[in-house]
C-alpha positions in Angstrom: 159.7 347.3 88.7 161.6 345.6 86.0 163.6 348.6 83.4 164.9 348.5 80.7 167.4 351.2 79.5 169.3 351.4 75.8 172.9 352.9 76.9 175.6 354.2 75.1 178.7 355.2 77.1 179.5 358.0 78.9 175.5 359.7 79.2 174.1 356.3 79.4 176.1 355.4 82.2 175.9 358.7 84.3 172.2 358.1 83.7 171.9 354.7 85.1 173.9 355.8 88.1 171.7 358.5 88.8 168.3 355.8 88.1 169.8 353.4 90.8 169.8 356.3 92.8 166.0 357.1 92.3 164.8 353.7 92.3 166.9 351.4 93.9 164.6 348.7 94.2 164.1 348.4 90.7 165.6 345.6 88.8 167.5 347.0 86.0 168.8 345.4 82.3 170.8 347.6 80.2 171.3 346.6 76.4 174.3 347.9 75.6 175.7 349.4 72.8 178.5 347.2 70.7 178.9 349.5 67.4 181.5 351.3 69.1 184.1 348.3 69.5 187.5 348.2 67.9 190.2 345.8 67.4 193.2 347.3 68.8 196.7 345.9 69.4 194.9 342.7 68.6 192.7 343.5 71.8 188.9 343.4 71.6 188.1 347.0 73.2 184.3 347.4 74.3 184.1 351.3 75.3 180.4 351.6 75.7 180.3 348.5 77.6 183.0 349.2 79.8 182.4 352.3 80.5 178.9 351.5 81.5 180.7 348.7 84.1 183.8 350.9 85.3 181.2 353.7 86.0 178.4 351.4 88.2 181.6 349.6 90.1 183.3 352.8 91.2 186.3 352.2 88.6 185.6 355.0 86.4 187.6 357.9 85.8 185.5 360.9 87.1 187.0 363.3 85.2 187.0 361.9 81.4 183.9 360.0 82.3 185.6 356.7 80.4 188.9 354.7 81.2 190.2 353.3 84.6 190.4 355.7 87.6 194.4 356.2 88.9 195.5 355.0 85.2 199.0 355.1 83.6 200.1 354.4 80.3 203.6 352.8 80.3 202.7 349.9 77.9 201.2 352.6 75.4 204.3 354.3 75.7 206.2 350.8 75.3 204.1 350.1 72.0 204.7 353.4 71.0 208.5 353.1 71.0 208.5 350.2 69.0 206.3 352.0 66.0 203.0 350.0 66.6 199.6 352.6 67.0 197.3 353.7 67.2 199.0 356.5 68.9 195.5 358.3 69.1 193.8 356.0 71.4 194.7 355.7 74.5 194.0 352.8 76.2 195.9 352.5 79.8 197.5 349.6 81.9 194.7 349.2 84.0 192.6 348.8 80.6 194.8 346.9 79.2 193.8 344.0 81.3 189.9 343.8 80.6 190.9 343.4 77.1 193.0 341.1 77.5 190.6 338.8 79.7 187.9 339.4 77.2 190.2 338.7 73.9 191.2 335.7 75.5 187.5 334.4 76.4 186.8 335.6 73.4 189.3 333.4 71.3 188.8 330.3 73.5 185.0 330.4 72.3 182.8 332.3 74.5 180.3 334.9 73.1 180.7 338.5 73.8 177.2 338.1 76.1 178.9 335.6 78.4 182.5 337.2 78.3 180.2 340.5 79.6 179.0 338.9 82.4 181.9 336.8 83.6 183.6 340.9 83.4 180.7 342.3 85.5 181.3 339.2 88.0 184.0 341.6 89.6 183.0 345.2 88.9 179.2 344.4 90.1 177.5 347.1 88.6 174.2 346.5 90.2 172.3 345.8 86.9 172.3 343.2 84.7 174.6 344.7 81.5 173.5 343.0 77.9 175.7 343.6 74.8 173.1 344.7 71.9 174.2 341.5 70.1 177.1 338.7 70.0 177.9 339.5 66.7 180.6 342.1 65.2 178.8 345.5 64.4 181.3 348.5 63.9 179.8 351.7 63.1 181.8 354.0 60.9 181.5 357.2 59.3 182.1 358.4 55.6 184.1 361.7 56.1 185.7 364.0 53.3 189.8 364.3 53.7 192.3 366.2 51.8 189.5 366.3 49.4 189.0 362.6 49.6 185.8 360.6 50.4 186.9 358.0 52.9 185.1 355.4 55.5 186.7 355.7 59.1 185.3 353.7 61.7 183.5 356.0 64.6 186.1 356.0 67.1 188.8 357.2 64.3 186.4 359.8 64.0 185.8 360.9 67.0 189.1 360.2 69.2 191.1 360.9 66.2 189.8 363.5 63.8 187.6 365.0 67.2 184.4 365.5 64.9 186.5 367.8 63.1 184.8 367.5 59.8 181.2 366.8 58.9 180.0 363.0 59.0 178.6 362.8 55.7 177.1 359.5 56.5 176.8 357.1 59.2 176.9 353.3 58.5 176.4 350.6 61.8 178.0 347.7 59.7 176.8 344.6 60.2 174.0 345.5 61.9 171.9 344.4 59.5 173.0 340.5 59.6 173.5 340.4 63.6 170.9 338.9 66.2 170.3 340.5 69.4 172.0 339.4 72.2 170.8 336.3 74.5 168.3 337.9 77.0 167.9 341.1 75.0 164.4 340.3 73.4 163.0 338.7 76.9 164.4 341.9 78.5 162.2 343.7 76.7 159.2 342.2 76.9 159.3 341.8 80.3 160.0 345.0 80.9 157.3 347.6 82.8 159.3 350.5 81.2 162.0 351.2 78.7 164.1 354.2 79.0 166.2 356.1 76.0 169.3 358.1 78.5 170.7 361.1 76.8 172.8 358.8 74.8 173.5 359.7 71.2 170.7 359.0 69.0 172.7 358.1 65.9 175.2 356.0 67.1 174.5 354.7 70.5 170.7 354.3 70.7 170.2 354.2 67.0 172.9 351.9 66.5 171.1 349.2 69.3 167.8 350.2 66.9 169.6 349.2 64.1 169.8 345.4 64.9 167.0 343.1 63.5 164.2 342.6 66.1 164.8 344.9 68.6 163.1 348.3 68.0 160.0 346.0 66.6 160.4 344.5 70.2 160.5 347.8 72.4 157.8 349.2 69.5 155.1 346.0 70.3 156.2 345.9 74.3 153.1 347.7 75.3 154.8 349.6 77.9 155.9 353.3 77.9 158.9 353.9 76.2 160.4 357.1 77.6 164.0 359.4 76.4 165.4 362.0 77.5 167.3 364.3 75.1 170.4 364.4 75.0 170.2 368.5 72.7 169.7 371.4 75.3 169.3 374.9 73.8 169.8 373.2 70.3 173.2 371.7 71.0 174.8 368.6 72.3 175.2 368.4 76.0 178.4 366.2 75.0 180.2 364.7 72.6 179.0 365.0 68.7 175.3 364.2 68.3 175.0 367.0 66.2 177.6 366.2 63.5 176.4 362.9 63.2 172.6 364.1 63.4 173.2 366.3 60.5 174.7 362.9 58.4 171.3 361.6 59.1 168.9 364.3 58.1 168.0 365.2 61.5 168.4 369.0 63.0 170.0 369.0 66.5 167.4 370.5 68.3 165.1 368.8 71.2 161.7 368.1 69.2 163.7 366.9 65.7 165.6 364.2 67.9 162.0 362.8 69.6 160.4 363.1 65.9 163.5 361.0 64.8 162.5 358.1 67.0 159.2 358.7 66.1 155.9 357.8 67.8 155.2 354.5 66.5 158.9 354.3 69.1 158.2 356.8 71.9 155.8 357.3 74.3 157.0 360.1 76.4 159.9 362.5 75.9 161.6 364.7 78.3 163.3 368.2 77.3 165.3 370.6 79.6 163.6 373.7 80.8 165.6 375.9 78.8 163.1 374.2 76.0 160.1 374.2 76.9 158.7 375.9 73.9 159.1 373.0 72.0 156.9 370.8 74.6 153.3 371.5 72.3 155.3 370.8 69.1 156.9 367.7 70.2 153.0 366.3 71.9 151.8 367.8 68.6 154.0 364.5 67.1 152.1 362.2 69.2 154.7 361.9 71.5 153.6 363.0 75.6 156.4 365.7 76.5 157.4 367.5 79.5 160.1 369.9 79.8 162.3 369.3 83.5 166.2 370.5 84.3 168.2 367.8 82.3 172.2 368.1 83.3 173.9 365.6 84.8 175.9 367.8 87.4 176.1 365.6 89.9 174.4 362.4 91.0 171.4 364.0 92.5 170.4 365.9 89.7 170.8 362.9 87.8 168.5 360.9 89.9 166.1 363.5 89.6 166.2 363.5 86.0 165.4 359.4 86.1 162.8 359.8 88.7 160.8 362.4 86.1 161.1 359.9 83.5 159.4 357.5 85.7 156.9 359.9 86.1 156.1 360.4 82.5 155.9 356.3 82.1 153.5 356.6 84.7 151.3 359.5 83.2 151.3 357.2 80.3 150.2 354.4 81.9 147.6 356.0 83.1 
């Protein structure tokens, strides 16, 4: 079985760990989301991609879900001391060095696609790990301050300001003039199924959307294209999907997210038990729903989550 699943960073990644798990036969392409990247310290910084890596080849830090496992922050501190920041993003020693090798690759003329793989060559995640597209795409937000409009880029926002204030817009820039990656088109349509993880649907999965060619692709695959939601009980199981929903127009509940991607997008949708009432209005759209227990609580329950989703691309099949 040849799957293909759109990943953001820290759900997308504890999702594919927990698909492995239910099929591990199954070869696996992830198209991974690049909106999220930041120059920092003159450093290229990937956190979706890496995080996706770090967590499929055991490097992960459990706890925070993102950054090197057994990390320490000396060089921070170093940069610190001498004035230069961010001081809000904290990237550790162990980090420090995929940057650097991928900066460096980076500079002597290698696209981000081939940089990605020549990373994964160590970490081995077990799938093959696509960036969305070789060319820059940095989402940012438009965000009221001190009673000034201003444009932060989304990891200011979040890391930074914590979602503090309402995203009164959301803007993937340069999504508009990028290509997808090398691979990421044949990915799809050789794909027997396409999974949406409970990533963020604004600016992980929405930002991959947002590059020329590649929701047209998944949309004309002819294969079922199955999410999972990433609102339970009308709130975000992590992170800020809701802030960001609301910049878009979209309520943060289960059925307004799959009506967001929309049926012409979706062919099946999952929803956790807690809301199952929403299962008639959500088919209703045109969209095939079930409602199943979606938290990631461990690896198991993760697995089980993917193996429902399989199910569902099935039932469509059929």
């Amino acid at each position: 079985m040849r799957i293909v699943v759109l990943a953001g960073g820290i759900g997308g990644a504890r999702f594919l760990r927990g698909l492995k798990q239910a099929a591990p036969g199954a070869d696996v392409t992830v198209i991974g989301n690049t909106g999220d990247d930041i120059h920092l310290f003159g450093l290229k910084v990937c956190p979706d991609l890496d995080t996706v890596m770090y967590t499929l080849g055991g490097g992960i830090d459990e706890e925070q879900g993102w950054g090197r496992e057994d990390e320490s922050f000396r060089v921070k501190e170093e940069l610190a001391a001498y004035g230069v920041g961010p001081e809000w993003f904290g990237l550790g020693d162990r980090d420090f060095a995929t940057h650097i090798v991928r900066t460096q690759m980076l500079a002597a003329g290698y696209p981000l696609s081939a940089v990605t793989e020549a990373l994964c060559a160590r970490w081995k995640p077990g799938v093959r790990l696509l960036p969305m597209s070789d060319d820059r795409v940095e989402t940012h937000v438009a965000v009221t301050l001190d009673g000034e409009r201003r444009v932060v880029h989304f990891q200011e926002y979040w890391v930074r300001l914590r979602a503090s204030v309402d995203a009164e817009a959301v803007v993937p820039v340069g999504a508009e003039q990028a290509k997808p990656g090398p691979g990421v088109l044949e990915a799809i349509a050789a794909a027997d199924v396409i999974l949406f993880p409970p990533s963020n649907p604004v600016v992980s999965v929405g930002t991959i959307l947002a590059v020329p060619g590649i929701r047209e692709a998944i949309a004309e695959a002819g294969v079922p294209v199955v999410g999972l939601s990433p609102i339970v009980g009308g709130a975000p199981v992590r992170g800020m999907a809701d802030k960001v929903l609301a910049a878009v127009g979209v309520e943060a509940t289960a059925s307004a997210v799959a009506r967001h991607y929309g049926s012409g997008l979706l062919d099946g949708w999952l929803v956790d038990s807690v809301d199952a009432s929403v299962v008639d209005e959500v088919e209703a759209a045109g969209i095939r729903c079930r409602a199943v227990p979606l938290m990631m609580t461990d690896t198991d329950a993760t697995a089980e989550m993917a193996r429902a989703a399989l199910a569902l691309a099935e039932e469509v099949r059929a």
